[in-house]
N, C-alpha and C positions, 0 to 999 in steps of 0.2 A: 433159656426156656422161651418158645415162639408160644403166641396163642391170641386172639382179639384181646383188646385193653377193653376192662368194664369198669364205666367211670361211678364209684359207688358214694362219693361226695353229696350231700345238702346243698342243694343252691343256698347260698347266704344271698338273699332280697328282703325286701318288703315282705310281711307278711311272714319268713321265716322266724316258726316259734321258738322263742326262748324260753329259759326257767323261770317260772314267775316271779313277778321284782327283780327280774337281772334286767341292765339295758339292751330293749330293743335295736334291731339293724334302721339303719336310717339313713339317708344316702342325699343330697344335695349337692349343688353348682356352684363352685369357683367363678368361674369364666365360662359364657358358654358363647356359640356361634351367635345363634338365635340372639343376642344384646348386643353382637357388635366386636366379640371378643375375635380374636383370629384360632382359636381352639376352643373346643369341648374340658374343662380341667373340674372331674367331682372331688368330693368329700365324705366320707362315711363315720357314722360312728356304729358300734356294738360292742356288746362284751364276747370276749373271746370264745367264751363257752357256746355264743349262739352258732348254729350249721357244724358242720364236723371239725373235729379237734381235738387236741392233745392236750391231756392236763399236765402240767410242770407240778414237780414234788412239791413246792412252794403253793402250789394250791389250796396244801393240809399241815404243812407245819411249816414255819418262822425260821429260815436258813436252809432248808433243802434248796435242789438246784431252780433256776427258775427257767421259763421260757427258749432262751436264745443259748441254754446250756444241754440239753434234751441230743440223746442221740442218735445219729442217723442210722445206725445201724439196727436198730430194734425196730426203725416202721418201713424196712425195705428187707425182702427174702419170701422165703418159702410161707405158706400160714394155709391152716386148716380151718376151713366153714363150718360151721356146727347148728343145728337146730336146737331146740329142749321141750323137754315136754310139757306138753299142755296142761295150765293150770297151777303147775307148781311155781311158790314164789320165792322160795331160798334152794337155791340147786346144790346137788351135789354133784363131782364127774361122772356118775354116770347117770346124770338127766341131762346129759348134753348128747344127743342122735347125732350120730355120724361121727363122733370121734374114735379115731383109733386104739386099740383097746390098752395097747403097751408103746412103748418107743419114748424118742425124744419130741415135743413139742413146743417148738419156739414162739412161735405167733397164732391165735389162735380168735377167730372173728366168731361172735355169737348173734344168732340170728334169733330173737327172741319173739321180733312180730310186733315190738311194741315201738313205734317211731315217730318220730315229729315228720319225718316224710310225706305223709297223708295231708300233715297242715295243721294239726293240733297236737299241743301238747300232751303226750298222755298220761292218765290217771294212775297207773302203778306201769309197772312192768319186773319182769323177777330178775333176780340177782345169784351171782354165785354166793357162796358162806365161804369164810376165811379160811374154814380147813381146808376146801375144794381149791382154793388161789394155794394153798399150799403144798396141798401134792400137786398141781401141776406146778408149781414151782420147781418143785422136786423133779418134774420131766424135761426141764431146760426152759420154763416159759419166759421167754423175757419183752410179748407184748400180748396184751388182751384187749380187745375190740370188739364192738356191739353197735347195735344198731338205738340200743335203748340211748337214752341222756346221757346215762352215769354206769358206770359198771356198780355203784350202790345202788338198794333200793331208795326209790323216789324219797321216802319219808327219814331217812338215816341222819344224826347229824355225828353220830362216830366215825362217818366214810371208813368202817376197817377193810372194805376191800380195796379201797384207795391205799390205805396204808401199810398194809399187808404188800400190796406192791411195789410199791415203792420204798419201802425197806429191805425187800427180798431185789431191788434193784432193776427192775420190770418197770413196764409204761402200759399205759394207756390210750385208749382210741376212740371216742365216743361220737355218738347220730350218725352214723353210717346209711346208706338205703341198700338195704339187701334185700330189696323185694323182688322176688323171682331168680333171684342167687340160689342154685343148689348146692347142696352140704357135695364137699369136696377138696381137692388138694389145687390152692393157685399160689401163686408170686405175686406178693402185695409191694403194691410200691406210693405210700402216704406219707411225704417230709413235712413237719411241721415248718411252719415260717420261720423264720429267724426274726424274732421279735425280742429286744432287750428286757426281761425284766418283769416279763409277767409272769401268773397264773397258769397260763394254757396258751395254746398257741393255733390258729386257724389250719386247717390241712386239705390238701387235694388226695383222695384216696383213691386206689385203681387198684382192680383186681385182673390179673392174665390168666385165662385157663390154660391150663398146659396140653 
């Protein structure tokens, strides 16, 4: 597939919101020029979760896979954009505009509108229902990506559409910036890092139009 790369990633900086009471990004000098050093060498710290990322199964339950187990095949291929409609806060597949009506769906990016993109966290944003993760299950789904935090709603502490995925053997993709992304067919190409042993894992996401 030819087509311009659209880099649809979170700057991870300063000032990139996190989940409240998660650790903010935070960034500092090693070594710098400016003191005499012969290099610039920084330091960061954040939680995984902050800027765009992959959650590892181990996110939600005690032995699933973690971080640096996550595979690459599920956040590189084919994937359809999807809009939803306005106002509603638990979806079903069809309050997702622009999805196709029958077929197979592998990767499937949700464009809800609701994003740390802007620079603040936000206050809700809507979610699929478990039954909806399940027929597209049922379709081949084996990644789901959004723009929102979390593919749960903001207030959940069940995550069942965390866990509905990741038992049905799917992943996740979350704070994407799809602003000004139209619902359509591209080639996503987001590897999470190879990080030993976490939660989630930081990711560079791109979308190609075709």
């Amino acid at each position: 597939m030819t087509g311009v790369l659209r880099d649809v990633s979170i700057i991870l900086g300063t000032g990139t919101p996190e989940w409240p009471d998660d650790t903010p990004y935070s960034c500092g000098w090693t070594w710098a020029i400016a003191n005499g050093a012969s290099v610039n060498v920084s330091a960061y710290t954040a939680s995984p979760h902050v800027g765009t990322h992959a959650d590892a199964p181990l996110h939600v339950r005690d032995g699933w896979i973690a971080s640096h187990e996550l595979p690459l095949d599920a956040f590189v291929g084919p994937a359809q954009v999807c809009g939803v409609v306005a106002g509603r806060a638990a979806l079903g597949v069809r309050d997702l505009t622009g999805l196709p009506p029958g077929g197979r769906i592998e990767r499937l990016i949700v464009r809800t509108g609701h994003t740390i993109a802007r620079g603040t966290f936000p206050a809700w944003w809507p979610a699929l229902t478990p039954e909806a993760v399940d027929e597209l299950v049922g379709r081949g789904l084996r990644l789901l990506a959004l723009d929102a935090p979390s593919v749960d709603a903001r207030e959940s502490t069940a995550l069942e559409v965390h866990v509905a995925l990741f038992s049905a053997g799917a992943f996740n993709l979350e704070n994407l910036d799809l602003r000004g992304v139209p619902d359509g067919a591209y080639e996503l190409l987001a590897l999470p890092l190879r990080i030993e042993g976490l939660d989630a894992a930081p990711a560079r996401a791109v979308l190609r139009a075709p």
